[in-house]
Backbone and ligand atoms as CSV (ligand in chain L), in Angstrom:
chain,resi,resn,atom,element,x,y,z
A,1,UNK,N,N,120.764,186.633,-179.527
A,1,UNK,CA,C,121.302,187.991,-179.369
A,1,UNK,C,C,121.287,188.369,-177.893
A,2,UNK,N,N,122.480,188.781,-177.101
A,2,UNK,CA,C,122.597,189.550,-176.392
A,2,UNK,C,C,122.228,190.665,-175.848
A,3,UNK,N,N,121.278,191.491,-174.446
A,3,UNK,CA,C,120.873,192.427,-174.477
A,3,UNK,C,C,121.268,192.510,-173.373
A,4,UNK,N,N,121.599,193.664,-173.190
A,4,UNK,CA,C,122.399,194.482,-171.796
A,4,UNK,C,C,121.187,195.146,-171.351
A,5,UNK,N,N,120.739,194.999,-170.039
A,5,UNK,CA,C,119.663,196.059,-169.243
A,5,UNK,C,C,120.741,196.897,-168.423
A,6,UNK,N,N,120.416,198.280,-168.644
A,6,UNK,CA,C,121.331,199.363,-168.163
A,6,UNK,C,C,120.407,200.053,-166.940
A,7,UNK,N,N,120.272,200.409,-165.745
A,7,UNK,CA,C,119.431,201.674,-165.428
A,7,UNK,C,C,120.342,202.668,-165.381
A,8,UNK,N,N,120.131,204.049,-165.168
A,8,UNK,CA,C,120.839,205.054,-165.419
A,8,UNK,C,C,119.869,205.945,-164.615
A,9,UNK,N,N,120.869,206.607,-163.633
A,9,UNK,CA,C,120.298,207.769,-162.962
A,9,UNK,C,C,121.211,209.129,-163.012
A,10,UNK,N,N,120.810,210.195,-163.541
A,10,UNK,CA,C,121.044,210.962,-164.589
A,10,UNK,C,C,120.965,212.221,-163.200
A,11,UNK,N,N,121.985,213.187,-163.082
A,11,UNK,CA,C,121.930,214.240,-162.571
A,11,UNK,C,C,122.938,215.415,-163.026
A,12,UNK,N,N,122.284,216.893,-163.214
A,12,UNK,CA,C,122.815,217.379,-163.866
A,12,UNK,C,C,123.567,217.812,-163.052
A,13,UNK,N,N,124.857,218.547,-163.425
A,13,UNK,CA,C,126.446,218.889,-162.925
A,13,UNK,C,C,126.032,220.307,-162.543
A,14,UNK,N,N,126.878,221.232,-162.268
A,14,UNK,CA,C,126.780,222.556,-161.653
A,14,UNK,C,C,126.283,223.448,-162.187
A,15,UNK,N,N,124.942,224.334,-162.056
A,15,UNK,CA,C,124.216,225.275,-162.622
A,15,UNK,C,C,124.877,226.271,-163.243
A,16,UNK,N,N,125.809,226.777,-162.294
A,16,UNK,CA,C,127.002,227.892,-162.551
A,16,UNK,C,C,128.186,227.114,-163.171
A,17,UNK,N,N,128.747,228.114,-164.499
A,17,UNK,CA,C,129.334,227.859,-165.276
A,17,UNK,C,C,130.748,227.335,-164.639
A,18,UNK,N,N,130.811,225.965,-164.006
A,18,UNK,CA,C,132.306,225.619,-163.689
A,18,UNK,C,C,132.749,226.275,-162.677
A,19,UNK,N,N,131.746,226.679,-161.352
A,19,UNK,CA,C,132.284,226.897,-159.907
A,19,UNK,C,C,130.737,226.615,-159.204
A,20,UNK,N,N,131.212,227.004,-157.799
A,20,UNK,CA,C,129.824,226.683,-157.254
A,20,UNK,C,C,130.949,226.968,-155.475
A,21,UNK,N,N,129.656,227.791,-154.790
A,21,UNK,CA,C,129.619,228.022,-153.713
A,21,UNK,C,C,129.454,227.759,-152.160
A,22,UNK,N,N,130.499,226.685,-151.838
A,22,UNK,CA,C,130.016,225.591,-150.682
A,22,UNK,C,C,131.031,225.406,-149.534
A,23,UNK,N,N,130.655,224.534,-148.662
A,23,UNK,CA,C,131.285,224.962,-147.367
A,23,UNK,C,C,132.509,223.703,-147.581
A,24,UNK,N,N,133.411,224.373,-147.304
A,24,UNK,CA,C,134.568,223.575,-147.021
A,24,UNK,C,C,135.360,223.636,-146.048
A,25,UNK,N,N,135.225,221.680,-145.395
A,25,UNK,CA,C,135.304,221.410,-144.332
A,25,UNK,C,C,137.102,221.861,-143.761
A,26,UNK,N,N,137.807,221.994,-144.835
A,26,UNK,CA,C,139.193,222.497,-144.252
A,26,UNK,C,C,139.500,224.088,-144.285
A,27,UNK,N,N,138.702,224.497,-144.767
A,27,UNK,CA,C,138.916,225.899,-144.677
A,27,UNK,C,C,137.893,226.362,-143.621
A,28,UNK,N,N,136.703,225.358,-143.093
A,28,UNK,CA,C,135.961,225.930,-142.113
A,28,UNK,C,C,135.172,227.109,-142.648
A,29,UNK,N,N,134.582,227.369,-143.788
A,29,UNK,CA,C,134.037,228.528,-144.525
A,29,UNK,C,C,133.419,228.011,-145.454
A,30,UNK,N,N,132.297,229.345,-146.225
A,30,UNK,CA,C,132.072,228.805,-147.380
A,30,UNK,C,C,133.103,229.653,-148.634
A,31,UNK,N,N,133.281,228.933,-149.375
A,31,UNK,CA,C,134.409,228.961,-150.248
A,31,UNK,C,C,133.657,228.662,-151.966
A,32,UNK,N,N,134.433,229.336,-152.724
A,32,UNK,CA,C,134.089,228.853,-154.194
A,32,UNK,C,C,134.980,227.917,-154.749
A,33,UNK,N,N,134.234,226.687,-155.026
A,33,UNK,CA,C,134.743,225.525,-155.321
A,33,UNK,C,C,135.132,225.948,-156.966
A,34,UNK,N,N,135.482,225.600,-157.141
A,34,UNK,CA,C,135.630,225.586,-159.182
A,34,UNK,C,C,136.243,224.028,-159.842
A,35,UNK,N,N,135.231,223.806,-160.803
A,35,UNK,CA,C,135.722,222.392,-161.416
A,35,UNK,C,C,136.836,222.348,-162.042
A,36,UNK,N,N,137.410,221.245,-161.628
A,36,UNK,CA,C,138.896,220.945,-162.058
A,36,UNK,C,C,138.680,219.942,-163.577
A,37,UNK,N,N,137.339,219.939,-164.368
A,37,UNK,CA,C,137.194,219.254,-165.553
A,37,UNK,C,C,137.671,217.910,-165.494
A,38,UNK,N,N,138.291,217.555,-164.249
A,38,UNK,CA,C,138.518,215.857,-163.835
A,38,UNK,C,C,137.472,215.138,-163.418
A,39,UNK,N,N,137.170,214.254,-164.184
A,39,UNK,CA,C,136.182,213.307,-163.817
A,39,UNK,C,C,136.485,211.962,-163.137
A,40,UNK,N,N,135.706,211.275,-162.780
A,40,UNK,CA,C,136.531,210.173,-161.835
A,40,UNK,C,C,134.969,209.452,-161.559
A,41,UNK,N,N,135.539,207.837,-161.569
A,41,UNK,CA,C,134.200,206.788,-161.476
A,41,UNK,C,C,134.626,205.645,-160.196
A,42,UNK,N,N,133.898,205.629,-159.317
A,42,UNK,CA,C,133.997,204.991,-158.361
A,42,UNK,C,C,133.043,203.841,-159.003
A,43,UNK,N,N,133.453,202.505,-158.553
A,43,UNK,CA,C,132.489,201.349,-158.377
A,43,UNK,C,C,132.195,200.931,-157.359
A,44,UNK,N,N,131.178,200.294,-156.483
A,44,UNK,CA,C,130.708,199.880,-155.622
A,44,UNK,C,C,129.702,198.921,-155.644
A,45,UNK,N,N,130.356,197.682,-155.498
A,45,UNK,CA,C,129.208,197.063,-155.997
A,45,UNK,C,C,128.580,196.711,-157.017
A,46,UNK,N,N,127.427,197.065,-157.404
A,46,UNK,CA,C,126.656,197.002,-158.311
A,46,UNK,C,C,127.073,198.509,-158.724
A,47,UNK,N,N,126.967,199.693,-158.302
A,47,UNK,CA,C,126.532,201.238,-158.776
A,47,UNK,C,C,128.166,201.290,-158.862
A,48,UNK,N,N,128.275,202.687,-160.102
A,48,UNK,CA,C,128.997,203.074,-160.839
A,48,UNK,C,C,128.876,204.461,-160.768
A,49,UNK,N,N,129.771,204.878,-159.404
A,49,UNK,CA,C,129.531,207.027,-159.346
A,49,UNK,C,C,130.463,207.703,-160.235
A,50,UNK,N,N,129.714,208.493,-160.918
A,50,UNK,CA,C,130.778,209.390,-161.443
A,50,UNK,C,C,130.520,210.794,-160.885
A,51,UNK,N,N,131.923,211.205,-160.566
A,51,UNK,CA,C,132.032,212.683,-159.926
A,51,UNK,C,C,133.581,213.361,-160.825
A,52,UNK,N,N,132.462,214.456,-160.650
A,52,UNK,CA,C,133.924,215.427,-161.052
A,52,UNK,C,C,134.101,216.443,-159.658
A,53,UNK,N,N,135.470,216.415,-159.905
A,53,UNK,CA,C,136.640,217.033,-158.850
A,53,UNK,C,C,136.786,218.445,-159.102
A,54,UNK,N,N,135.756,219.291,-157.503
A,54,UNK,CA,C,136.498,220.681,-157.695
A,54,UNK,C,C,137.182,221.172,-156.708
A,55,UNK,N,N,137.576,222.465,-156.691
A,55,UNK,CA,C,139.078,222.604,-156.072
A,55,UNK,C,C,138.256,224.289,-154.996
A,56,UNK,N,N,138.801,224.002,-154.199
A,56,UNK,CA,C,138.236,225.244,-153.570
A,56,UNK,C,C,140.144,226.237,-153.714
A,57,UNK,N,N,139.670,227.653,-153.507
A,57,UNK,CA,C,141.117,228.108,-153.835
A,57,UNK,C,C,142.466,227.571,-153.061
A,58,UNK,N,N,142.491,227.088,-152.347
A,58,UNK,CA,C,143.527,226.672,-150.822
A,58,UNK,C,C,143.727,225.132,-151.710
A,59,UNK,N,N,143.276,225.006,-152.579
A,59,UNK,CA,C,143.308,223.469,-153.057
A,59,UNK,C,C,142.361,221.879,-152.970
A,60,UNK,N,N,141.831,222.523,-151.765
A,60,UNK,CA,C,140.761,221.522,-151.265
A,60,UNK,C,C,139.671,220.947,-152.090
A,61,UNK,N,N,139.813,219.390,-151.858
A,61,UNK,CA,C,139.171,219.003,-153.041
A,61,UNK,C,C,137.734,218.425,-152.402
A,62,UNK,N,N,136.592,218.404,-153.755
A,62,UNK,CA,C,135.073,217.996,-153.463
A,62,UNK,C,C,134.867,217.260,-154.392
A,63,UNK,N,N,134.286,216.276,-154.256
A,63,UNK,CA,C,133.774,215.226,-155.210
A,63,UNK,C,C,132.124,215.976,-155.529
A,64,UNK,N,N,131.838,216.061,-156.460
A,64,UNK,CA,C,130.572,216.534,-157.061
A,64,UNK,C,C,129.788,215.188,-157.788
A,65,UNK,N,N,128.567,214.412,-156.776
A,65,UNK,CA,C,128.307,213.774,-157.698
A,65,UNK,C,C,127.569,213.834,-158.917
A,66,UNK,N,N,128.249,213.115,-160.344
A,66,UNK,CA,C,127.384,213.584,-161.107
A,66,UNK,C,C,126.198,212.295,-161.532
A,67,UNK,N,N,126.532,211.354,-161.395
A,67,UNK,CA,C,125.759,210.274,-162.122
A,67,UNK,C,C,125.687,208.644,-160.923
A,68,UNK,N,N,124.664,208.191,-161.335
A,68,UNK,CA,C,125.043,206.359,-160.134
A,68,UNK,C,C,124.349,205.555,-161.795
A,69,UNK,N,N,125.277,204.684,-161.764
A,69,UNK,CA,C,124.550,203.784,-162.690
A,69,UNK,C,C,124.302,202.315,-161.944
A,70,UNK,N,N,123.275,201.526,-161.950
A,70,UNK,CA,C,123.023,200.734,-161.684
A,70,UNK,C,C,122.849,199.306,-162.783
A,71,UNK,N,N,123.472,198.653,-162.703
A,71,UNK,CA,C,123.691,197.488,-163.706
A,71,UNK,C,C,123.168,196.207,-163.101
A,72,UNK,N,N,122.381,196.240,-164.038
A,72,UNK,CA,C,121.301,194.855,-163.388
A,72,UNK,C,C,120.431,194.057,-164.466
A,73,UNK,N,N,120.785,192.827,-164.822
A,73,UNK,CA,C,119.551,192.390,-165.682
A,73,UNK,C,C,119.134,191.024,-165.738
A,74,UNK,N,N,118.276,190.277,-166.313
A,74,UNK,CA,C,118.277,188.715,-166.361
A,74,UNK,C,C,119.732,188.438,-167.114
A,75,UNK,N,N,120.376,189.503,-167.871
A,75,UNK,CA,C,121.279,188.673,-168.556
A,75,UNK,C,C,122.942,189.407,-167.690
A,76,UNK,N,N,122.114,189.870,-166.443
A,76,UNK,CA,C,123.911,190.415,-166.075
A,76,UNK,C,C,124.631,189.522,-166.249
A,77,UNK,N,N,124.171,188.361,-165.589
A,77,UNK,CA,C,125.568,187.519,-165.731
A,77,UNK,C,C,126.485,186.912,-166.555
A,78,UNK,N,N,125.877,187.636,-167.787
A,78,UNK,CA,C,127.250,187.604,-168.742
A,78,UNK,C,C,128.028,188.537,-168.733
A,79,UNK,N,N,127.388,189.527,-168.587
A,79,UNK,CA,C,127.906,190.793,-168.597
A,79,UNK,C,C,129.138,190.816,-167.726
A,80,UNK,N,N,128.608,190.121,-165.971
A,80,UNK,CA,C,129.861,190.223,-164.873
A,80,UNK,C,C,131.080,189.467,-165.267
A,81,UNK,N,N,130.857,188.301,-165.883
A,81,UNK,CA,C,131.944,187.375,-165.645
A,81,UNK,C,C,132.834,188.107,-166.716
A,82,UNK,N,N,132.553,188.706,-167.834
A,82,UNK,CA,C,133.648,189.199,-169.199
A,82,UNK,C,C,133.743,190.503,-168.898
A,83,UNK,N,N,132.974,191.335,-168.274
A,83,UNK,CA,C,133.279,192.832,-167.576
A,83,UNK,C,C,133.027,192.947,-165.900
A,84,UNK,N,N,133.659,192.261,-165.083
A,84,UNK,CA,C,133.513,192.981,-163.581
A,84,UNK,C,C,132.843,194.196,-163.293
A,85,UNK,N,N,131.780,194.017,-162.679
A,85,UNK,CA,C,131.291,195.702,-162.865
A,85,UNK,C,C,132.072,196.382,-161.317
A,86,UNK,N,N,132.434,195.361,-160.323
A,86,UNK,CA,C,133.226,196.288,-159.507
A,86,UNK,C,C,134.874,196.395,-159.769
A,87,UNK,N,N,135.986,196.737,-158.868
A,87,UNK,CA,C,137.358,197.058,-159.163
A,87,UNK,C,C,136.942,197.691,-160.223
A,88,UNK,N,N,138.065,196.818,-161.311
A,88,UNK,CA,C,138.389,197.782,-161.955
A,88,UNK,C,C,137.663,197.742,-163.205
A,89,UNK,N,N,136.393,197.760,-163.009
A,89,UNK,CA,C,135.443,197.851,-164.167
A,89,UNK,C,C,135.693,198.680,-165.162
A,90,UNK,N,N,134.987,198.893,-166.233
A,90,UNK,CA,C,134.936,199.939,-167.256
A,90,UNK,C,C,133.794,200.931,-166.576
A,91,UNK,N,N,134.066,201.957,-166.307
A,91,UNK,CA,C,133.101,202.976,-165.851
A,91,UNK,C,C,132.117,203.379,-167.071
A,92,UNK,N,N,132.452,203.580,-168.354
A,92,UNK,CA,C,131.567,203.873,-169.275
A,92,UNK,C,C,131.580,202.551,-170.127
A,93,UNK,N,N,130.226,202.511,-171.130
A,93,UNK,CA,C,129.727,201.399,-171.970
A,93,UNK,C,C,130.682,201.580,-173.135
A,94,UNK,N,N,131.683,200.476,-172.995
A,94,UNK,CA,C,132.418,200.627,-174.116
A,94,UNK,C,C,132.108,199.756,-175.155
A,95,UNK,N,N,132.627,200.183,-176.370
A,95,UNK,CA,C,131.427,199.267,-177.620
A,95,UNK,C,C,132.340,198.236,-178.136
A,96,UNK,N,N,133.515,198.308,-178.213
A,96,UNK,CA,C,134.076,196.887,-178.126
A,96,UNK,C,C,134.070,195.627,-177.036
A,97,UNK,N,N,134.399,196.066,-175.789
A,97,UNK,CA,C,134.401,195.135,-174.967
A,97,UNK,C,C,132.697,194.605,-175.045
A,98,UNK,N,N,132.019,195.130,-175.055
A,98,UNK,CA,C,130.219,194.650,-175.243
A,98,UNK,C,C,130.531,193.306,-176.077
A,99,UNK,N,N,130.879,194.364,-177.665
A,99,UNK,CA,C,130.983,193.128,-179.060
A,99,UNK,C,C,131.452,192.069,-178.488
A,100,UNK,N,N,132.805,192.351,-177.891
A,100,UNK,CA,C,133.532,190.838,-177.568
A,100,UNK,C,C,133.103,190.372,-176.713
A,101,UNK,N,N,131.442,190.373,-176.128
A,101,UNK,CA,C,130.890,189.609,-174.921
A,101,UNK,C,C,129.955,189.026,-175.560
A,102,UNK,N,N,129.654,189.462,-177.183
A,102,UNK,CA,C,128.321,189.061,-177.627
A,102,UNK,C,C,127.496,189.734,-177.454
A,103,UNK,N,N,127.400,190.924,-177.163
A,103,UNK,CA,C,126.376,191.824,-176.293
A,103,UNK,C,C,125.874,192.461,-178.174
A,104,UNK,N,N,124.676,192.641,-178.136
A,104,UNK,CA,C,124.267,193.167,-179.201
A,104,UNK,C,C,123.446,194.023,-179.388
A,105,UNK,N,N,123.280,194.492,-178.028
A,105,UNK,CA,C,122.015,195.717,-177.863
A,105,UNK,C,C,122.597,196.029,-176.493
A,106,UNK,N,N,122.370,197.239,-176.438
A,106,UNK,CA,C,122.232,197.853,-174.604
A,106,UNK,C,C,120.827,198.442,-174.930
A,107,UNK,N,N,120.333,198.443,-173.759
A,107,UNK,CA,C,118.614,198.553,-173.215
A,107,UNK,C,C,118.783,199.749,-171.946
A,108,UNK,N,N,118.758,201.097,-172.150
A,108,UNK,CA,C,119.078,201.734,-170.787
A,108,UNK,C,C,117.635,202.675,-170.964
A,109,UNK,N,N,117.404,202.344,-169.100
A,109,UNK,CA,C,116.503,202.973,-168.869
A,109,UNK,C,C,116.425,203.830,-168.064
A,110,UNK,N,N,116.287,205.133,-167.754
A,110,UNK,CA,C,115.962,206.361,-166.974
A,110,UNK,C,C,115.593,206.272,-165.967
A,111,UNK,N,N,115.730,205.985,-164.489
A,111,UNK,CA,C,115.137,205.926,-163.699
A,111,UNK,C,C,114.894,207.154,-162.889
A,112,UNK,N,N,116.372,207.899,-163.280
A,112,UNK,CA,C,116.031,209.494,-162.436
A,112,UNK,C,C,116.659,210.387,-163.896
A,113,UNK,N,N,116.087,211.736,-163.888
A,113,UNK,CA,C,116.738,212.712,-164.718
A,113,UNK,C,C,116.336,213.785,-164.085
A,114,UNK,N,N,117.848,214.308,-163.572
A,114,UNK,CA,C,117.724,215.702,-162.874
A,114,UNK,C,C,118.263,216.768,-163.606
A,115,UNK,N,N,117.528,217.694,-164.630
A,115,UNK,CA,C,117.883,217.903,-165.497
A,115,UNK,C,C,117.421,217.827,-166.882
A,116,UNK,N,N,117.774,218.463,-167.874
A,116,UNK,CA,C,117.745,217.575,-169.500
A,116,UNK,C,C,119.184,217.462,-169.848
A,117,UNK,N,N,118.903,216.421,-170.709
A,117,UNK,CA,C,119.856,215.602,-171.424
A,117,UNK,C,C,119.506,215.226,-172.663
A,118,UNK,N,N,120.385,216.038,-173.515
A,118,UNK,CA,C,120.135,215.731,-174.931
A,118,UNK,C,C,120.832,214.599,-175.304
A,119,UNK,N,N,120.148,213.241,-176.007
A,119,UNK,CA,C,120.275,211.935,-176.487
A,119,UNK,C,C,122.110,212.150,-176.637
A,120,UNK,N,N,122.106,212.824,-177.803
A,120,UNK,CA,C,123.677,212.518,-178.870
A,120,UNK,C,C,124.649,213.172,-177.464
A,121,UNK,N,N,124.432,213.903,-176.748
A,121,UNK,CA,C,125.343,213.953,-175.813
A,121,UNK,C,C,125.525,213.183,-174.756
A,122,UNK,N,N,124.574,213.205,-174.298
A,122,UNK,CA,C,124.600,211.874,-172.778
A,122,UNK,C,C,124.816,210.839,-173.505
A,123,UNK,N,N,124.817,210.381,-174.661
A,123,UNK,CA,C,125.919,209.105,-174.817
A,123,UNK,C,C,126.968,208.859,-175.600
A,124,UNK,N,N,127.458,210.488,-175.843
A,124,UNK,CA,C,129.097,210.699,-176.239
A,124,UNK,C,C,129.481,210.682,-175.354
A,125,UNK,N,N,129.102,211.105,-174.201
A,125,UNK,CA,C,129.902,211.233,-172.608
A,125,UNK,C,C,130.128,209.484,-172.047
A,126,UNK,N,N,128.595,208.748,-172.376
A,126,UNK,CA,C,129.422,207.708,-171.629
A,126,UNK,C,C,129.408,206.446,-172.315
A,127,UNK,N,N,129.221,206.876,-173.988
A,127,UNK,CA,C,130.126,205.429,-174.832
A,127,UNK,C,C,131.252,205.760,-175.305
A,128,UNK,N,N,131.976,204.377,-175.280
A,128,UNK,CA,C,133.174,205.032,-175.446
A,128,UNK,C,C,133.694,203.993,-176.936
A,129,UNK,N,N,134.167,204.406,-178.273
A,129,UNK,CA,C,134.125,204.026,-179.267
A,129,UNK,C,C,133.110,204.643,-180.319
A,130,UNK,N,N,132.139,205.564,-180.183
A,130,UNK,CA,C,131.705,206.019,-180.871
A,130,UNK,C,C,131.690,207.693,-180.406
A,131,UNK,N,N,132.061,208.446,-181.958
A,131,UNK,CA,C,132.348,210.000,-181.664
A,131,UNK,C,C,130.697,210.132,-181.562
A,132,UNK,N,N,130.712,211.895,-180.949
A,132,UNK,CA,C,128.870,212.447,-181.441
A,132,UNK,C,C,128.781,212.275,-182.478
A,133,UNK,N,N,129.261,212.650,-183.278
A,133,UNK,CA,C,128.681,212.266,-184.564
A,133,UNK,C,C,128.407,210.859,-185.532
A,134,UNK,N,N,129.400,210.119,-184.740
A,134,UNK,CA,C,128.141,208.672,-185.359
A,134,UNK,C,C,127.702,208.686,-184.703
A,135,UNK,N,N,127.295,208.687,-183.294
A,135,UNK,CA,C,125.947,208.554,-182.645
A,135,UNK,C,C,124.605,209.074,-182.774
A,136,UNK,N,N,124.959,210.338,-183.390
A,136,UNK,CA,C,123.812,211.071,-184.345
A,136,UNK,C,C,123.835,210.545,-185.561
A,137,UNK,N,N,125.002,209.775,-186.449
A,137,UNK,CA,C,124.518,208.869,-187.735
A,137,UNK,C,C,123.151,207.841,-187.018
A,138,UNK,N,N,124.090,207.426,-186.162
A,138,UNK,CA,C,123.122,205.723,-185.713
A,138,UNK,C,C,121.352,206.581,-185.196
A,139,UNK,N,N,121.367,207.553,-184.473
A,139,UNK,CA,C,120.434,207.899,-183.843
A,139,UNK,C,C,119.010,208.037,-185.378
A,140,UNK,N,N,119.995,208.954,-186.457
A,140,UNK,CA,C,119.133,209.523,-187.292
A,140,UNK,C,C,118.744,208.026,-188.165
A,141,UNK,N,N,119.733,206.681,-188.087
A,141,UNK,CA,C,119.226,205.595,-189.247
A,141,UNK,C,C,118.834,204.736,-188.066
A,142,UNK,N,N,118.391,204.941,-187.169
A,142,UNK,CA,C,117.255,204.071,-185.955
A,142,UNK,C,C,117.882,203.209,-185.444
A,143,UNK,N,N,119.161,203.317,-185.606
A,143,UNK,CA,C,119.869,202.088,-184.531
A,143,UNK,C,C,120.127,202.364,-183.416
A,144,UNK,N,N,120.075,203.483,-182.890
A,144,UNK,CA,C,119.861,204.025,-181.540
A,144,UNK,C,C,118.167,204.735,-181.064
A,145,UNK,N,N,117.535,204.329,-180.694
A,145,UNK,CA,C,115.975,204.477,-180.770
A,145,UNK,C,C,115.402,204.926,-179.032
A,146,UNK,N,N,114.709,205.378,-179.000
A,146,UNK,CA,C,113.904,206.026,-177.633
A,146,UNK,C,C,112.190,205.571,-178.140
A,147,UNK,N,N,112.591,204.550,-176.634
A,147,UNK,CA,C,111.116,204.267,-176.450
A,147,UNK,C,C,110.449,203.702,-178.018
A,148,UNK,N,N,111.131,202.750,-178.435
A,148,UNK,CA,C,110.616,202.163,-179.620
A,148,UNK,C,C,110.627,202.682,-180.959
A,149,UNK,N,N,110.791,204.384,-180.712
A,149,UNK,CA,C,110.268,205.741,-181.907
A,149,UNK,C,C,111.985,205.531,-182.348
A,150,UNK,N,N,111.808,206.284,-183.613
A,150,UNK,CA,C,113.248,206.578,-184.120
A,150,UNK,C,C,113.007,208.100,-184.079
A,151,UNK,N,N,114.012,208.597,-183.675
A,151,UNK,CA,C,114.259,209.844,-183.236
A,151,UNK,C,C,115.266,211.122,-183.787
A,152,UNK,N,N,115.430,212.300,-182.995
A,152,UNK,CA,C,116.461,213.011,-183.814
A,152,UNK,C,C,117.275,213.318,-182.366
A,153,UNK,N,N,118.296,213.789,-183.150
A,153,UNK,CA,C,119.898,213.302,-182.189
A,153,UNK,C,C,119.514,214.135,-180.712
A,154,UNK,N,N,118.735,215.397,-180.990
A,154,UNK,CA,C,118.543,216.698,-180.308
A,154,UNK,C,C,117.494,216.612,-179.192
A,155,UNK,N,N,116.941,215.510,-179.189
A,155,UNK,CA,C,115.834,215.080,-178.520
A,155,UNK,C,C,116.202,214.717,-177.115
A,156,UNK,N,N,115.810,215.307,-175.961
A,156,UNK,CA,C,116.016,215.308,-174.573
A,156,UNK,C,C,115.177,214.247,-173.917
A,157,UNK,N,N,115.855,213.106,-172.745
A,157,UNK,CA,C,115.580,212.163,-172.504
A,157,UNK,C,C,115.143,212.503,-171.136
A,158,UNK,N,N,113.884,211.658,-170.940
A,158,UNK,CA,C,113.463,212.067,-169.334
A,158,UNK,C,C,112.885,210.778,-168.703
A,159,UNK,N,N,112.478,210.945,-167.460
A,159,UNK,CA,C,112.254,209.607,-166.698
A,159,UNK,C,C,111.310,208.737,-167.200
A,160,UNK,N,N,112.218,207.367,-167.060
A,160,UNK,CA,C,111.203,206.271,-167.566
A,160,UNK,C,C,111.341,206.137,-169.384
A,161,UNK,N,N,112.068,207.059,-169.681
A,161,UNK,CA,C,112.629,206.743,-171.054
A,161,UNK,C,C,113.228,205.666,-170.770
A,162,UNK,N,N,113.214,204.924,-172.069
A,162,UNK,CA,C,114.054,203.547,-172.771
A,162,UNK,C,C,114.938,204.000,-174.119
A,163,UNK,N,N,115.878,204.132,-173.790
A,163,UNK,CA,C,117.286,204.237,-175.310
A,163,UNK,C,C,117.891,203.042,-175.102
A,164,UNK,N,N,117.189,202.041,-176.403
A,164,UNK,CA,C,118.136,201.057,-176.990
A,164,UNK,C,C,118.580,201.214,-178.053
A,165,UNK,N,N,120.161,200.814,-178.190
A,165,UNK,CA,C,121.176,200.800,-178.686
A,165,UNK,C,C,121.330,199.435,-179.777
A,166,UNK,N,N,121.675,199.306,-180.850
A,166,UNK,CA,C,121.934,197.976,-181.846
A,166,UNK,C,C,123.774,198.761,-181.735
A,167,UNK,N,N,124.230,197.757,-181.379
A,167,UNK,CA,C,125.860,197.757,-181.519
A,167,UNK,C,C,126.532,196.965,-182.701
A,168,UNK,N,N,125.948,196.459,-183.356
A,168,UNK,CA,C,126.138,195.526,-184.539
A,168,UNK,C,C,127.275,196.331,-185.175
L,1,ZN,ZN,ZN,139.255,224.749,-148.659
C-alpha cells in the first residue's frame, strides 16, 4: 500500500469579512483591498502557494497568501514521477489521480495552523473528488482519522496534528 506524506501549513484568510485595509503600491496609499473570491496556486519547487486575489478600488491587484504546502516523503518519488509537483501540478489532493498512482492513504501533517480549521472543511477546500459531505461520511466511519482517534467532522485541527486519509 501506498502512503502519501503531506505537510501542510495552514493560515487563516482575512479576519474582516472579504476586504482588508493595506497599502497599495500603485495607488501610493492605504486603500481597501476586497477579495475577488479568486483563488490561484503557484508551485515552486517543492511548495504549493495558494493565494486569493484582492482588488483595491482602482483595480489593483494583491495576492493574499493563504496556504504553502510542502510535499515530501520516503515515498515522494512516486508521487513526482505520476504527479509533477512543480509546473503544472495539481494544486489540490485529487482522489483520482492518487488512485491511479496506487496511492492508498494520504498522511498530512500540521506543521503550522494560523487559525482553526474545522476537519470536514479544510479538506473540502483542498480534495478534490469528494463533496463535504462524504468527507463527513468517511470522517464519521474512520476512514478519515486524526491522530490515530476516529473523530467527528466538526473537530478543529491544530499543530502537529496527523489526518490520515484511506482513499480506497
Ligand atoms: Zn491601488
Amino acid at each position: 500500500m501506498h502512503t502519501i506524506e503531506l505537510f501542510w501549513t495552514l493560515q487563516a484568510s482575512a479576519n474582516t469579512a472579504g476586504s482588508i485595509e493595506r497599502h497599495c503600491k500603485n495607488c501610493g496609499k492605504t486603500v481597501r483591498f476586497t477579495d475577488t473570491n479568486i483563488r490561484r496556486h503557484n508551485a515552486n519547487g517543492k511548495n504549493v502557494y495558494r493565494f486569493s486575489i484582492y482588488k483595491c478600488e482602482k483595480g489593483h491587484t494583491w495576492n493574499k497568501k493563504l496556504a504553502i504546502y510542502k510535499s515530501f516523503s520516503e515515498h515522494a518519488e512516486i508521487l513526482e514521477e505520476a504527479l509533477p509537483i512543480d509546473g503544472d501540478a495539481p494544486e489540490q489532493i485529487n482522489i483520482s489521480d492518487y488512485l491511479a498512482c496506487g496511492i492508498k492513504e494520504v498522511k498530512i501533517i500540521i506543521d503550522h495552523a494560523d487559525g482553526r480549521f474545522r476537519i470536514d472543511k479544510l479538506l473540502a477546500e483542498q480534495l478534490v473528488g469528494w463533496s463535504r459531505t462524504q468527507i463527513a461520511q468517511r470522517i464519521k466511519a474512520g476512514l478519515i482519522r486524526l491522530n490515530d482517534q476516529q473523530i467527528k467532522p466538526g473537530v478543529a485541527v491544530s499543530v502537529n496534528d496527523r489526518i490520515s486519509i484511506l482513499i480506497e
